[in-house]
VEXTIKE-16664 format. One line per field, with one value per atom (N, C-alpha, C, CB): x, y, z; atom name; residue in one letter. Coordinates in nm, 2 decimals. Glycine has a CB too. Layout:
% residues N
x <- [X_...]
y <- [Y_...]
z <- [Z_...]
atomo <- [CA_...]
residuo <- [A_...]
END
This chain:
% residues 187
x <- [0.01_-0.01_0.12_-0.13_0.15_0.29_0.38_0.35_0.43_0.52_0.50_0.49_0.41_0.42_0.44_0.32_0.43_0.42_0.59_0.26_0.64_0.81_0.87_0.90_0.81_0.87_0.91_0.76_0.76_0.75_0.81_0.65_0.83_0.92_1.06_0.94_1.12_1.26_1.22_1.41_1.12_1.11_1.08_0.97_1.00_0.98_1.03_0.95_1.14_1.24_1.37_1.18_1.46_1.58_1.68_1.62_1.79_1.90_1.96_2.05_1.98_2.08_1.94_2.16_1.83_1.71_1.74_1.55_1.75_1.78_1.87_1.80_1.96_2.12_2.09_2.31_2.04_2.03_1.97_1.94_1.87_1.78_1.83_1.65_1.87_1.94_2.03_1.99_2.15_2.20_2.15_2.23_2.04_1.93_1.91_1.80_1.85_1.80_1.94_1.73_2.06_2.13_2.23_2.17_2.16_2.25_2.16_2.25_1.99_1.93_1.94_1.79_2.01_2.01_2.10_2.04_2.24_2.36_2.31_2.42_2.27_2.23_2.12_2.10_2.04_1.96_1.98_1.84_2.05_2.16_2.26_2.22_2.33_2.45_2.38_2.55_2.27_2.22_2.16_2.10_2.12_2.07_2.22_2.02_2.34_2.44_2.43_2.57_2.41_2.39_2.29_2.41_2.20_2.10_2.12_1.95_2.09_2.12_1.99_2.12_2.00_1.89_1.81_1.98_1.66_1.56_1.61_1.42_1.51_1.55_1.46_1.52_1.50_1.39_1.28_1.41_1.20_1.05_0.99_1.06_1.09_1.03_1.07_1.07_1.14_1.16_1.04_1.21_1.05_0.93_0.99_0.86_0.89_0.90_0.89_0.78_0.93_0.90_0.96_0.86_1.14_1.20_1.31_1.00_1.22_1.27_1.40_1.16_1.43_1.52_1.61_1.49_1.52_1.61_1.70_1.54_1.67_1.74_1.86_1.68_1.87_1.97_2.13_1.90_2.19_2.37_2.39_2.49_2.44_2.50_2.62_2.49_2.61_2.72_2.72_2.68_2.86_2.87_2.90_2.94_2.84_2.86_2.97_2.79_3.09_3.20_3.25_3.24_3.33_3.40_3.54_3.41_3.61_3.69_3.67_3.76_3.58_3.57_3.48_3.47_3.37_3.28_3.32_3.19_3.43_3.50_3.53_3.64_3.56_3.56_3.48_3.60_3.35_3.24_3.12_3.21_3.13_3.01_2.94_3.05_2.79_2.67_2.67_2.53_2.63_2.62_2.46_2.74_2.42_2.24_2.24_2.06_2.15_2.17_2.03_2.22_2.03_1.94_1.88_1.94_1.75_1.72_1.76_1.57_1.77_1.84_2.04_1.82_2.10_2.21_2.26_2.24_2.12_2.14_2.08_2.05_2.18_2.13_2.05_2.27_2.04_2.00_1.87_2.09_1.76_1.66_1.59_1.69_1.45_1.36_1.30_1.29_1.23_1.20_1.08_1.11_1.02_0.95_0.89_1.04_0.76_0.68_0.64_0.57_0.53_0.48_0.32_0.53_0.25_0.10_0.03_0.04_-0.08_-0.13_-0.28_-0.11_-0.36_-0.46_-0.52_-0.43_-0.66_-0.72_-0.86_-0.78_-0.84_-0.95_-1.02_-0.90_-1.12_-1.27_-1.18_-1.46_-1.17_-1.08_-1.00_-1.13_-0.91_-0.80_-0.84_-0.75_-0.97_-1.00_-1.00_-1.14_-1.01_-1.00_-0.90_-1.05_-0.77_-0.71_-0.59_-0.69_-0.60_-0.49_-0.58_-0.45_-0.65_-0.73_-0.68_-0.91_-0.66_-0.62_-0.46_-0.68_-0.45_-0.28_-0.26_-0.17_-0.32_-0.26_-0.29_-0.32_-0.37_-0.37_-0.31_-0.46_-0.26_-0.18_-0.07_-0.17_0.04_0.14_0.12_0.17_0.05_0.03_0.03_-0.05_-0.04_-0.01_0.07_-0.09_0.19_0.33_0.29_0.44_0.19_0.16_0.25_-0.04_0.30_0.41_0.49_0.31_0.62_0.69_0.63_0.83_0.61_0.54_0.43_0.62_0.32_0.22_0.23_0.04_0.26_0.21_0.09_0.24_0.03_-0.10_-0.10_-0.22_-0.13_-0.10_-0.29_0.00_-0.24_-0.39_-0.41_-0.47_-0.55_-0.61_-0.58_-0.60_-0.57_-0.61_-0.76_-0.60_-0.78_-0.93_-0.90_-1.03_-1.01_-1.02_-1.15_-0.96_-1.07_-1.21_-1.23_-1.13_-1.35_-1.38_-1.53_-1.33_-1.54_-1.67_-1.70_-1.67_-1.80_-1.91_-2.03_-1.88_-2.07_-2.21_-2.27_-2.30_-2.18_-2.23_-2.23_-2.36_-2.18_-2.20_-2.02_-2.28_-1.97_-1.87_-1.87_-1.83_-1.81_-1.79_-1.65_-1.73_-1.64_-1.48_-1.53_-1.41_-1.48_-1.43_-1.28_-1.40_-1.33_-1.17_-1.13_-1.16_-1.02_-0.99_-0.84_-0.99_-0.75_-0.65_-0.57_-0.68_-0.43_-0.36_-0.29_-0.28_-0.32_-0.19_-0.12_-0.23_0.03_0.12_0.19_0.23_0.21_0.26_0.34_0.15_0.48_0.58_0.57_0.64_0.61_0.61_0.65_0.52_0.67_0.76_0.65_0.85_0.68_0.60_0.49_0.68_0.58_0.49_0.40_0.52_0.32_0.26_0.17_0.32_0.17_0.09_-0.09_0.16_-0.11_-0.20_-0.30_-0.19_-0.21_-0.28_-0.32_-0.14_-0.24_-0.24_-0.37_-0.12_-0.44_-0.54_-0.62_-0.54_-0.66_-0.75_-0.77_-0.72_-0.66_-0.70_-0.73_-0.57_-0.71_-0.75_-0.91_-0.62_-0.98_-1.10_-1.17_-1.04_-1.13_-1.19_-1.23_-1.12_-1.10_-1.10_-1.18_-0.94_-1.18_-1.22_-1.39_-1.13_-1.40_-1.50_-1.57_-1.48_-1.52_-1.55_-1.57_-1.46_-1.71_-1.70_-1.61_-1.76_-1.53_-1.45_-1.29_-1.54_-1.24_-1.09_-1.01_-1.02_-0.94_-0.81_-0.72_-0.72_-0.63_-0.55_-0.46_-0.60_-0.35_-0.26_-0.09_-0.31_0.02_0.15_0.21_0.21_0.32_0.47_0.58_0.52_0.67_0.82_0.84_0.92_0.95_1.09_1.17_1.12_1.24_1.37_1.53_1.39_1.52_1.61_1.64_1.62_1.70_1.68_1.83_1.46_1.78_1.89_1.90_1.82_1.98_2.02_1.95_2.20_2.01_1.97_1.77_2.05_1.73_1.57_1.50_1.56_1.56_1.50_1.54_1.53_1.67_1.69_1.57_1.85_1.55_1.45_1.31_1.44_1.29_1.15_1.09_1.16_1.23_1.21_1.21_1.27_1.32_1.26_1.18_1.27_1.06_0.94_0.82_0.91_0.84_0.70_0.71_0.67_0.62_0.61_0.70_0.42_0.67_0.72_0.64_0.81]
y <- [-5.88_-5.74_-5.67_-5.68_-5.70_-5.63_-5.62_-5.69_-5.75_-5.83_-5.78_-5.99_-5.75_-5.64_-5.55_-5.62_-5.48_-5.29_-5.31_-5.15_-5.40_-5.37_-5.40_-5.45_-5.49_-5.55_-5.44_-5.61_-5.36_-5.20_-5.08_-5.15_-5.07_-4.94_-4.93_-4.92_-5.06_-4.97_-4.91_-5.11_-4.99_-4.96_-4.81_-5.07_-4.77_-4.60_-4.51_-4.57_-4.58_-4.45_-4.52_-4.34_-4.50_-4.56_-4.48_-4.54_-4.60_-4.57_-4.41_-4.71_-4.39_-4.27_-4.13_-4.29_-4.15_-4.06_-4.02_-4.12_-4.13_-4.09_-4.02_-4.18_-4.06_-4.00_-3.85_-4.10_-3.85_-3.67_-3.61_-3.63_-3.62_-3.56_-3.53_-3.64_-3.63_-3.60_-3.53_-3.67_-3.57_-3.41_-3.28_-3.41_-3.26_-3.12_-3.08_-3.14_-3.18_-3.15_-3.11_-3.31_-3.16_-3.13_-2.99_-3.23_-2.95_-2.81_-2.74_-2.77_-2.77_-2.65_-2.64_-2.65_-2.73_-2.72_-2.63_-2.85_-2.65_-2.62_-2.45_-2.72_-2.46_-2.28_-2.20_-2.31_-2.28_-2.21_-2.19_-2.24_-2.28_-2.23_-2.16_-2.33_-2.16_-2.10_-1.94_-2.16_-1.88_-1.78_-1.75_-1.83_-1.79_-1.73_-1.64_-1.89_-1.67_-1.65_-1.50_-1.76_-1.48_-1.33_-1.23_-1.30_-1.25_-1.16_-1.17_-1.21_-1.06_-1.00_-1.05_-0.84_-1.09_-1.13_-0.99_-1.13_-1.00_-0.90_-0.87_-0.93_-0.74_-0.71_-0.84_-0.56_-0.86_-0.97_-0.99_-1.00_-0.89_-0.82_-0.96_-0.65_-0.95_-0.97_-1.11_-0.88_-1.21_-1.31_-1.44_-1.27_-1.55_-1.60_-1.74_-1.63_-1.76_-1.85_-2.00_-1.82_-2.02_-2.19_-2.25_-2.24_-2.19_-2.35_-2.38_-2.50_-2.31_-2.38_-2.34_-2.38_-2.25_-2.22_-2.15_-2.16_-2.09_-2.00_-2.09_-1.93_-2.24_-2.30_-2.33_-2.41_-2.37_-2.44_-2.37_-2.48_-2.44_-2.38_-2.27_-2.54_-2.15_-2.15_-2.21_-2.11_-2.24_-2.29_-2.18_-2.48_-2.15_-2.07_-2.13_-1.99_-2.05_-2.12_-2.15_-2.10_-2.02_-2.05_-1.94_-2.09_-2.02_-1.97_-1.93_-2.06_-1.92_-1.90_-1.74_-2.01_-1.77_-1.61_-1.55_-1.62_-1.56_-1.51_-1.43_-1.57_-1.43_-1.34_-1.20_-1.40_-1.18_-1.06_-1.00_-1.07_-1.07_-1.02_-1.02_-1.12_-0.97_-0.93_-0.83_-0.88_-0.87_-0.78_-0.71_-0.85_-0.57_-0.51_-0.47_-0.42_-0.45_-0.37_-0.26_-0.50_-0.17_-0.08_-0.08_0.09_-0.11_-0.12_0.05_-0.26_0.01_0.17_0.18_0.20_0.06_0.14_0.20_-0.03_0.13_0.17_0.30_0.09_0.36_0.51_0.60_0.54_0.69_0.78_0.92_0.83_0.90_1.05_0.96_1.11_0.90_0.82_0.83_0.68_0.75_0.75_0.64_0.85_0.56_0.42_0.51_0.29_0.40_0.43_0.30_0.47_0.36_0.24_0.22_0.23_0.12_0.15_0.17_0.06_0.19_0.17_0.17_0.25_0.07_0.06_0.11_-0.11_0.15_0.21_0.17_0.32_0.10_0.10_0.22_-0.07_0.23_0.34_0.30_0.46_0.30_0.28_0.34_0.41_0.47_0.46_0.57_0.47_0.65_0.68_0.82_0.65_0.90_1.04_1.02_1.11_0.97_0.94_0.93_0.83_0.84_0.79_0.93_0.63_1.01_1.16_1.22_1.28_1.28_1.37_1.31_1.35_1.20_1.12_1.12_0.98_1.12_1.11_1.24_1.03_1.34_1.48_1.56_1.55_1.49_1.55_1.50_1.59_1.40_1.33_1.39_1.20_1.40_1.47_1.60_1.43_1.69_1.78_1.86_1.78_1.78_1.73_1.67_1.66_1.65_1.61_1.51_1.68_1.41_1.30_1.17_1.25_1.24_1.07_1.19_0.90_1.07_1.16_1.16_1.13_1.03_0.99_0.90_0.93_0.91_0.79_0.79_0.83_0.61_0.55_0.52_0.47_0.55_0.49_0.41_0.60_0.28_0.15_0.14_-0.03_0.12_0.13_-0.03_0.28_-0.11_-0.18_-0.32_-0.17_-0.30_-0.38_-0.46_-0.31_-0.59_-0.63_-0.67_-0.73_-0.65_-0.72_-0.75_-0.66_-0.87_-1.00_-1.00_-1.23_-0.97_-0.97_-0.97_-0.86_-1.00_-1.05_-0.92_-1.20_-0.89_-0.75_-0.75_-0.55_-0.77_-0.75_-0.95_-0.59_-0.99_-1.14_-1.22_-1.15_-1.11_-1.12_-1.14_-0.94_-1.19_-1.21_-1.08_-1.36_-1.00_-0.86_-0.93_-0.66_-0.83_-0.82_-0.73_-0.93_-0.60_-0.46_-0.43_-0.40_-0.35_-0.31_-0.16_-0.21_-0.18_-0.07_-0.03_-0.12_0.07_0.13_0.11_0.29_0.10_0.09_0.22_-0.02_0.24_0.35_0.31_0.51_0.31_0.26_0.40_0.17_0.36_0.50_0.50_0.56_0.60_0.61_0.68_0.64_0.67_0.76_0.71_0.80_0.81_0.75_0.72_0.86_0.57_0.54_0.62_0.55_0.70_0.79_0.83_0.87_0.87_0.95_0.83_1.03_0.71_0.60_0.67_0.49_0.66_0.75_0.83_0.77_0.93_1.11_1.09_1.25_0.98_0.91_0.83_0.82_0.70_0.65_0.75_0.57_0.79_0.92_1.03_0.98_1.06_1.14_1.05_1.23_0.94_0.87_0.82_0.72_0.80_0.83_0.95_0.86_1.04_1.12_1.13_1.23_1.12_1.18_1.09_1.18_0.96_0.88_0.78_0.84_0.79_0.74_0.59_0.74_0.49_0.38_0.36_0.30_0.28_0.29_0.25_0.27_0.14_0.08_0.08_-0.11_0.22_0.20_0.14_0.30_0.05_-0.04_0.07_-0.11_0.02_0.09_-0.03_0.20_-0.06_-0.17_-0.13_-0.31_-0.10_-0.09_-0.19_-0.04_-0.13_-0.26_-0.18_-0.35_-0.23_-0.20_-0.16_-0.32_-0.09_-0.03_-0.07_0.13_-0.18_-0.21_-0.16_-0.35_-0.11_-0.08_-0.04_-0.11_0.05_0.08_0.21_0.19_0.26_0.37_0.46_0.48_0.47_0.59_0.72_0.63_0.77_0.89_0.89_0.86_0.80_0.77_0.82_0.55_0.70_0.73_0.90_0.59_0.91_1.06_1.12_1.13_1.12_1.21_1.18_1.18_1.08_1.03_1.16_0.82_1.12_1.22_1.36_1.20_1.39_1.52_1.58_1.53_1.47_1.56_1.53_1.53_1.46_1.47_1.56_1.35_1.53_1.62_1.56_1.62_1.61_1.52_1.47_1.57]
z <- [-0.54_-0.58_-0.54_-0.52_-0.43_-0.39_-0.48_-0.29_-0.51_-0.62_-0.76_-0.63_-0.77_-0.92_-0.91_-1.00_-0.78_-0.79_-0.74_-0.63_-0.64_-0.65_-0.78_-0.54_-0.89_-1.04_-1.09_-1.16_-1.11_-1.18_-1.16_-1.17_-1.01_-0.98_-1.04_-0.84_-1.03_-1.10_-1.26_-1.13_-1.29_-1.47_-1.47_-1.58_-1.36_-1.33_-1.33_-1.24_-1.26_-1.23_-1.18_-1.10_-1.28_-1.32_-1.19_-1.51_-1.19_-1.07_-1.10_-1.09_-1.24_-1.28_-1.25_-1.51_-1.26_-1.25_-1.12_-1.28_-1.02_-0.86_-0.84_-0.78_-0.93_-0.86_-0.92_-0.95_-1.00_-1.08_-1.00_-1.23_-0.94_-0.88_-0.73_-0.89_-0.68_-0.55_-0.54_-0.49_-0.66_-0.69_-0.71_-0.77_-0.77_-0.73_-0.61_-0.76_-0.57_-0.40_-0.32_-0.32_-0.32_-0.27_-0.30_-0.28_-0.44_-0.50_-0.42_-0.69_-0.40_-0.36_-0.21_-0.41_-0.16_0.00_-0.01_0.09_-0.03_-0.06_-0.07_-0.21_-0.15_-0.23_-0.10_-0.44_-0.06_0.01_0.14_0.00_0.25_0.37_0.34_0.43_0.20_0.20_0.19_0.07_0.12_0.05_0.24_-0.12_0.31_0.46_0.48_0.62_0.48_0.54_0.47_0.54_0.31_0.31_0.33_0.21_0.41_0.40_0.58_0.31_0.63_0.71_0.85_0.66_0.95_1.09_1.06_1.29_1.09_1.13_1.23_1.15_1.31_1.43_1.52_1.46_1.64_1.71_1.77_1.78_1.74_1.71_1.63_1.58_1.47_1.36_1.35_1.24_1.39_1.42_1.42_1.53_1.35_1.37_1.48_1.20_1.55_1.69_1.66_1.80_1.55_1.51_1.51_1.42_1.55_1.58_1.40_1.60_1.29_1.18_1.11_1.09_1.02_0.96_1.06_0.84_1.14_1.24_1.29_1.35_1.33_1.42_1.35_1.48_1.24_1.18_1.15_1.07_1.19_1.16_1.03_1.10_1.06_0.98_0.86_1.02_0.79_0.70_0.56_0.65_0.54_0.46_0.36_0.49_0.19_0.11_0.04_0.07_0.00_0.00_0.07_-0.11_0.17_0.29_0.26_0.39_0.15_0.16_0.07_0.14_-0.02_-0.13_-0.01_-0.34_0.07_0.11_0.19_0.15_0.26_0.38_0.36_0.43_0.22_0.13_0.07_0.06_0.05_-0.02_0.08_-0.15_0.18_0.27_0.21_0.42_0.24_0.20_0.31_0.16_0.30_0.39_0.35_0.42_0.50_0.45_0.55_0.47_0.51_0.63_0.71_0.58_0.84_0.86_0.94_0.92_0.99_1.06_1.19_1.08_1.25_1.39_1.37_1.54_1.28_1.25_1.21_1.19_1.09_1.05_1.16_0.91_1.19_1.28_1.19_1.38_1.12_1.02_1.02_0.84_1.01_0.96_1.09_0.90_1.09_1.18_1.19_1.17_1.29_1.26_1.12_1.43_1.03_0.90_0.89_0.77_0.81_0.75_0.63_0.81_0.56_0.47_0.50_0.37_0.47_0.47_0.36_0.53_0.36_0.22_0.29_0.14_0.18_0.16_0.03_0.19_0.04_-0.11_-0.14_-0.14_-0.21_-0.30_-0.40_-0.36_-0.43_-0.51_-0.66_-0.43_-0.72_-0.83_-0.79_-0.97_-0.91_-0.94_-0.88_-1.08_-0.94_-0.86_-0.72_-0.89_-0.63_-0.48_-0.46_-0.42_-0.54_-0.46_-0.49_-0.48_-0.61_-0.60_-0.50_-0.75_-0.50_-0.39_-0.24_-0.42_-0.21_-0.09_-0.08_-0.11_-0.17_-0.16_-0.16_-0.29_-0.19_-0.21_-0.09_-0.34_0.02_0.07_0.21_0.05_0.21_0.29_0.28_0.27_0.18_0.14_0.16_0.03_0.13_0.16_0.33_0.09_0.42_0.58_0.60_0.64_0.55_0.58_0.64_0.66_0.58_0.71_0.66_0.73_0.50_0.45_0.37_0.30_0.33_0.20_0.11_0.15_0.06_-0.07_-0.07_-0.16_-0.16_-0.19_-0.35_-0.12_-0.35_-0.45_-0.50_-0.44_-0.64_-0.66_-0.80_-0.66_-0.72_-0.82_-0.85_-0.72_-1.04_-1.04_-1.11_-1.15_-1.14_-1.18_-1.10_-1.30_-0.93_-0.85_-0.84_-0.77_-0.83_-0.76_-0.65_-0.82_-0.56_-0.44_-0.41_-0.34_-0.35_-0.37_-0.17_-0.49_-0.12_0.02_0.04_0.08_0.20_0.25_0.33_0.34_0.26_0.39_0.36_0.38_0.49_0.53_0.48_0.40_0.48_0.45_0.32_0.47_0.23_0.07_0.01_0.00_-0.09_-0.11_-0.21_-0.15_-0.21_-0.33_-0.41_-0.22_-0.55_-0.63_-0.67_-0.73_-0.64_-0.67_-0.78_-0.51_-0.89_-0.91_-0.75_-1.13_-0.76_-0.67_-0.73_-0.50_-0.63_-0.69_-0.53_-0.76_-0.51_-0.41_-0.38_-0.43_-0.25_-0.25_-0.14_-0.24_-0.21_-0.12_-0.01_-0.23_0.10_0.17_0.27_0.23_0.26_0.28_0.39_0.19_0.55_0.65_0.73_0.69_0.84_0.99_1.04_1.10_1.12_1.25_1.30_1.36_1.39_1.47_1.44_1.50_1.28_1.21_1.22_1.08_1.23_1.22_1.24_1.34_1.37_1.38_1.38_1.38_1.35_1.23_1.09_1.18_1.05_0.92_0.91_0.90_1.00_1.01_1.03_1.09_1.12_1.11_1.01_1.20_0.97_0.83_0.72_0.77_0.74_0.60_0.65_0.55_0.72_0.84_0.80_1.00_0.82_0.80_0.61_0.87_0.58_0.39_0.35_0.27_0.37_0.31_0.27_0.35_0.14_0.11_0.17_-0.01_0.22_0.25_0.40_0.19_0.52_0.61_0.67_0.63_0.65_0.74_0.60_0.81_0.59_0.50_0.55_0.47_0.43_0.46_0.55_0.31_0.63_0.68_0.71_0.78_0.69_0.72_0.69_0.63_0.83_0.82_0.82_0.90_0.77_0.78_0.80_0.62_0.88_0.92_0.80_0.98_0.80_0.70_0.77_0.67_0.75_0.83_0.81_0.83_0.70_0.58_0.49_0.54_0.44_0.25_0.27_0.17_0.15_0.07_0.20_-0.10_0.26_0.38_0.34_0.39_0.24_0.16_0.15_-0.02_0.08_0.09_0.27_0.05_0.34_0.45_0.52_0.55_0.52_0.54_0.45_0.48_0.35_0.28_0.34_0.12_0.40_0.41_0.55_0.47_0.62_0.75_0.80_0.82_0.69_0.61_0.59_0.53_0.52_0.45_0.52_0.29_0.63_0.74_0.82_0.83_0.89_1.06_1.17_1.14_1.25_1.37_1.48_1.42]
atomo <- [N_CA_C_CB_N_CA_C_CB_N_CA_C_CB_N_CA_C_CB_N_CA_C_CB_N_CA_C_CB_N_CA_C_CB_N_CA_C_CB_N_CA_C_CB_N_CA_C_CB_N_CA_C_CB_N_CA_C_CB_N_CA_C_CB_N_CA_C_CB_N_CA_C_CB_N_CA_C_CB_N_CA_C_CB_N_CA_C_CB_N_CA_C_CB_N_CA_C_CB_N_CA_C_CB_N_CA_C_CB_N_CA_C_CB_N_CA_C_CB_N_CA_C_CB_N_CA_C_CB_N_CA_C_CB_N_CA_C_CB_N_CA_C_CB_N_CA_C_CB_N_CA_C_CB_N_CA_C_CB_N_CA_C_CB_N_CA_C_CB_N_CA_C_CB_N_CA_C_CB_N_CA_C_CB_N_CA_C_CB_N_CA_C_CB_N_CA_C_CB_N_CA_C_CB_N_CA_C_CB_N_CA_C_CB_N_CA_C_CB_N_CA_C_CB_N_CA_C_CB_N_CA_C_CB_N_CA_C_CB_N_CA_C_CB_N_CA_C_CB_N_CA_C_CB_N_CA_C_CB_N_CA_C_CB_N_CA_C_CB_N_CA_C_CB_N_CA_C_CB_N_CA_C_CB_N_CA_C_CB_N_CA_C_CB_N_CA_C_CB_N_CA_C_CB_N_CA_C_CB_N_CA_C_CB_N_CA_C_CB_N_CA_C_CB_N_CA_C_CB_N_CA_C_CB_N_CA_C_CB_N_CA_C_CB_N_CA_C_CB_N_CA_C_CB_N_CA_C_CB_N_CA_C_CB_N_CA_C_CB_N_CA_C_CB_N_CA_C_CB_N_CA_C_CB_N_CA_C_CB_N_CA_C_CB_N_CA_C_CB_N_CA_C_CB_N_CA_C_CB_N_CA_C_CB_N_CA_C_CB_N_CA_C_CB_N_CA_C_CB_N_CA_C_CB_N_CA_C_CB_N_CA_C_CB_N_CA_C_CB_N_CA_C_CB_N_CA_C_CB_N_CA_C_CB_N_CA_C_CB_N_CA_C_CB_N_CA_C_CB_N_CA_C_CB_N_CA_C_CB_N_CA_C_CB_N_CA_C_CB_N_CA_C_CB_N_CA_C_CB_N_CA_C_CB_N_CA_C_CB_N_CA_C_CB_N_CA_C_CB_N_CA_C_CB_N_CA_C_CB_N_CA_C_CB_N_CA_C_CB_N_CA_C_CB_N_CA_C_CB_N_CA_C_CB_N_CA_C_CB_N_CA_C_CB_N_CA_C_CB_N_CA_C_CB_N_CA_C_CB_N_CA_C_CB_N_CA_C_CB_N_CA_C_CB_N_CA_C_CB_N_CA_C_CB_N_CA_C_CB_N_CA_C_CB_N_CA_C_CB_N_CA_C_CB_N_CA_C_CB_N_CA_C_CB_N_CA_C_CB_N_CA_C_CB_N_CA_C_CB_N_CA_C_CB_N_CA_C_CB_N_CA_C_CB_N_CA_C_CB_N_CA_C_CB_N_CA_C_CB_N_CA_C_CB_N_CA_C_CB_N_CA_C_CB_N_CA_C_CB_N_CA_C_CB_N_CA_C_CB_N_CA_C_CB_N_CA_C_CB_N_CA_C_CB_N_CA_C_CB_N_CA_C_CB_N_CA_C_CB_N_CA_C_CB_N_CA_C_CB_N_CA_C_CB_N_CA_C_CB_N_CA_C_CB_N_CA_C_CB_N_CA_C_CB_N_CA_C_CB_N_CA_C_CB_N_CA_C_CB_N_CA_C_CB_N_CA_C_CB_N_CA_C_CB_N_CA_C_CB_N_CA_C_CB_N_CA_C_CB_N_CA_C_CB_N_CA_C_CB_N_CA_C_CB_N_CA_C_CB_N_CA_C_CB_N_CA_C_CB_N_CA_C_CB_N_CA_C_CB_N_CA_C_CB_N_CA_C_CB_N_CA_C_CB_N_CA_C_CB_N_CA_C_CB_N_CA_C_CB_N_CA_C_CB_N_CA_C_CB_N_CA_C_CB_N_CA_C_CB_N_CA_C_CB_N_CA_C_CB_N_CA_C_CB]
residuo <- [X_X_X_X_X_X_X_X_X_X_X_X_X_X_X_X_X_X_X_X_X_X_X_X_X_X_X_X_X_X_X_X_X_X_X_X_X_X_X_X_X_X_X_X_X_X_X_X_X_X_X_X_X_X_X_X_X_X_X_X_X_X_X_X_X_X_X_X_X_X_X_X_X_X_X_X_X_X_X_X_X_X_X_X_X_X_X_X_X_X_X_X_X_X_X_X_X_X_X_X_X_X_X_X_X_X_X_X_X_X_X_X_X_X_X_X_X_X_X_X_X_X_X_X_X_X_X_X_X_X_X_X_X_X_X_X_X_X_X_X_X_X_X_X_X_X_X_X_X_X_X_X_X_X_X_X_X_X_X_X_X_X_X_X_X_X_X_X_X_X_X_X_X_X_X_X_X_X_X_X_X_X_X_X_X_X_X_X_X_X_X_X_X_X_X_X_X_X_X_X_X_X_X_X_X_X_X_X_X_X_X_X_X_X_X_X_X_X_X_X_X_X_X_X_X_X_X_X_X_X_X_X_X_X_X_X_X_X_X_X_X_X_X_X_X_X_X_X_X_X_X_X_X_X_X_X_X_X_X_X_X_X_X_X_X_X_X_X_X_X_X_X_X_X_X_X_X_X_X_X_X_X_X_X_X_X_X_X_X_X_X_X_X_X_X_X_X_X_X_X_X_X_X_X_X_X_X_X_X_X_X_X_X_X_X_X_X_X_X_X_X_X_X_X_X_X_X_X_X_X_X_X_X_X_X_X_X_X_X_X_X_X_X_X_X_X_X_X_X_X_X_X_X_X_X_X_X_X_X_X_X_X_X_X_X_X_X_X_X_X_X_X_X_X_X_X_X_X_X_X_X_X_X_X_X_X_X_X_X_X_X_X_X_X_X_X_X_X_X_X_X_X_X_X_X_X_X_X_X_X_X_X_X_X_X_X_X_X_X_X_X_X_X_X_X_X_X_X_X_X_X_X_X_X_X_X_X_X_X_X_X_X_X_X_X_X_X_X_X_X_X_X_X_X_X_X_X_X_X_X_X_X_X_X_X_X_X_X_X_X_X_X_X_X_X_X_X_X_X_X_X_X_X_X_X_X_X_X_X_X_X_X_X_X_X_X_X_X_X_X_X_X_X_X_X_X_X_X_X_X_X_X_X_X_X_X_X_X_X_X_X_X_X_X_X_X_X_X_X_X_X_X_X_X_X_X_X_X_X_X_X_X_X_X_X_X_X_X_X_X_X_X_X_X_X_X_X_X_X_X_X_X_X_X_X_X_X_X_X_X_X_X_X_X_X_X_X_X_X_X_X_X_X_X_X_X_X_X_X_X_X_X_X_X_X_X_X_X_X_X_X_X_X_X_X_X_X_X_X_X_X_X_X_X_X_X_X_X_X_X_X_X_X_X_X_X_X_X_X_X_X_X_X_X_X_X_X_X_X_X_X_X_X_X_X_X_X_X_X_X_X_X_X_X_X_X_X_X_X_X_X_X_X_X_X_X_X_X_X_X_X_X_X_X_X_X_X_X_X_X_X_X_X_X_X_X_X_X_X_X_X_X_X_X_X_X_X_X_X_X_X_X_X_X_X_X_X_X_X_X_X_X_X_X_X_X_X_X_X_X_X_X_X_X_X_X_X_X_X_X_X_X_X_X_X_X_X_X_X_X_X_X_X_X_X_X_X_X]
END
């Protein structure tokens, strides 16, 4: 049995099929260590502890054009006009909830802006039962600090016992943006 399944493999997959392919594998190594070298370290918070990509050498992809063409990103601790910032998402049952909610968040300087992304489902377990709801997303722009006043006002406003409430870092963006962001909250 052996002796037939090694007969058959070359007829499978021919010598030049290997050499192509390894050439792939090797363009995408090539491309995806070289592509780490432009994008900028998180702060070390955000860092993940496994040992994996983090560990590995830098190697640049081309070292000789790359020295000139640095990406720059700006991050938040670097802008002194900015404020650490987040995003927060929030979901709402439909679209009348979710302006009434956003309008009044913004209105309490509790964000600059809320997004409302409509014709979301979400598929979850309460009370023991698997639900799929359409819902609407609102995405939300604010400093940190406001974290909070923000949960709680959305607590209070809000229609559902237990409302999504979930942040994320802003590590980064348009200088100008996050200046505006901090601008239009409280403090």
């Amino acid at each position: 049995m052996a002796s037939i399944l090694s007969c058959r493999a070359p007829a499978l997959v021919s010598p030049s099929t290997i050499r192509r392919r390894l050439q792939l594998v090797g363009v995408f190594f090539v491309i995806s260590v070289g592509f780490s070298n432009l994008c900028p370290p998180l702060p070390s918070p955000f860092y993940l502890k496994t040992g994996s990509a983090q560990s590995l050498p830098s190697l640049p992809l081309l070292s000789a054009q790359s020295a000139d063409k640095t990406v720059h990103a700006v991050k938040m601790e670097a802008n002194s006009d900015s404020v650490p910032s987040i995003v927060v998402y929030v979901t709402v049952p439909n679209r009348e909830a979710g302006k009434k909610l956003a309008g009044s968040i913004v209105k309490e300087k509790l964000a600059a802006c809320v997004n409302i992304v409509p014709g979301i489902e979400s598929v979850y377990e309460w009370e023991g039962k698997i639900n799929s709801d359409p819902e609407e997303l609102l995405i939300i722009k604010t400093r940190q600090s406001l974290l909070e006043a923000l949960t709680e006002h959305v607590k209070a406003n809000h229609e559902y016992d237990v409302p999504e409430v979930i942040a994320l870092p802003i590590t980064g963006g348009s200088p100008r943006y996050l200046n505006w962001l901090k601008n239009s909250t409280r403090d």
